[in-house]
N, C-alpha and C positions, 0 to 999 in steps of 0.2 A: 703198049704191046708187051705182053711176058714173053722171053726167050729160054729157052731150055736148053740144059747143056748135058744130055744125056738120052738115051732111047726110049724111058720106061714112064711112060704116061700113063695116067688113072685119068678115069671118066667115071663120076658116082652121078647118079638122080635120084629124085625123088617127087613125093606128093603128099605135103602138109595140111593139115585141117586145122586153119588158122581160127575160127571161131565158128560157133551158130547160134550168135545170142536170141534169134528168135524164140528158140524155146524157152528161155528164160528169162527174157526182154531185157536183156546184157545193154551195157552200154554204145554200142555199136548199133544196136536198135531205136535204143527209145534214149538216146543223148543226142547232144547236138554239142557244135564247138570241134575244136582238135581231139580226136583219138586215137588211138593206134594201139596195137596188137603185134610182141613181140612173142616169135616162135624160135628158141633153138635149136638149130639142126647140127647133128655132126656127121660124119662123115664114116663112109661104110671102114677106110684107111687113113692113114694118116698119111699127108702129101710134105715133101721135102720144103716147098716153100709155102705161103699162102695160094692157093687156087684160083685160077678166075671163075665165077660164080656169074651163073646166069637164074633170073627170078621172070615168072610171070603166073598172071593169076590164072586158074584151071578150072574154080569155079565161083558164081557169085550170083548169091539171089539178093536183089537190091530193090528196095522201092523206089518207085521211077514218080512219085509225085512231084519231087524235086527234083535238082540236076545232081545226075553220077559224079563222084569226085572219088579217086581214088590213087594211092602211090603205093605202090609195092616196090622192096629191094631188098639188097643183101647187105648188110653192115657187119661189122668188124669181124670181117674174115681171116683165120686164121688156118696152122696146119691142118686141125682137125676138128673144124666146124666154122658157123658162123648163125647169126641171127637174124629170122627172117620179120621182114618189120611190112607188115599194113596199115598204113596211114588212110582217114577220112577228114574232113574238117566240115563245118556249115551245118546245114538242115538234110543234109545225106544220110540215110537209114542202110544199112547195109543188113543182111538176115543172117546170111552166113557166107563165109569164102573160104578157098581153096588154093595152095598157093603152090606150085612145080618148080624144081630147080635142075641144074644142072652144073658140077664142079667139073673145069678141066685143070690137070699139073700135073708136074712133074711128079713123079716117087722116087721115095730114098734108094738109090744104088747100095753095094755092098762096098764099092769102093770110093763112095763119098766120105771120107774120113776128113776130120781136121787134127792137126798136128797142135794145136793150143787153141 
């Protein structure tokens, strides 16, 4: 659980357009094995400590011949952003996908100072 020690919360969203290798028959299309797809996001502010980061996917056109396999998350999050990571692995085809997040934290006070 993050605790906050002040009033001024930031709430930033968004909606990333993590790949459409269909049209190009990308790797996420016509590969098979582990892949993944790493999208930088940053942040509309910059937040006093790192944020908690909420991810889920928003859209996906998948070929259903095989079984859906998919991991979406948020990794190394920091004050002013983080990277948003789509993982597939196996005989999973994915076309394109779409990925939504959501950051909540703290923001910097004016009287958040350190003395050293």
């Amino acid at each position: 659980m993050q605790r906050f020690s002040n009033h001024l919360m930031g709430v930033d969203q968004g909606d990333v357009q993590l790949f459409s290798d269909f049209e190009d028959d990308g790797p996420m299309w016509r590969g098979t094995g582990a892949r993944a797809r790493i999208v930088p996001v940053r942040f509309s502010a910059r937040y006093r400590h790192p944020p908690v980061v909420h991810v889920s996917i928003s859209l996906w056109d998948i070929d259903t011949k095989s079984s859906v396999r998919a991991d979406i998350r948020a990794e190394n999050i920091t004050e002013t952003g983080f990277d948003l990571v789509f993982r597939t692995w196996s005989d999973t085809r994915v076309a394109r996908a779409r990925g939504a997040w959501m950051s909540i934290g703290e923001l910097p006070h004016a009287d958040n100072w350190e003395l050293y």
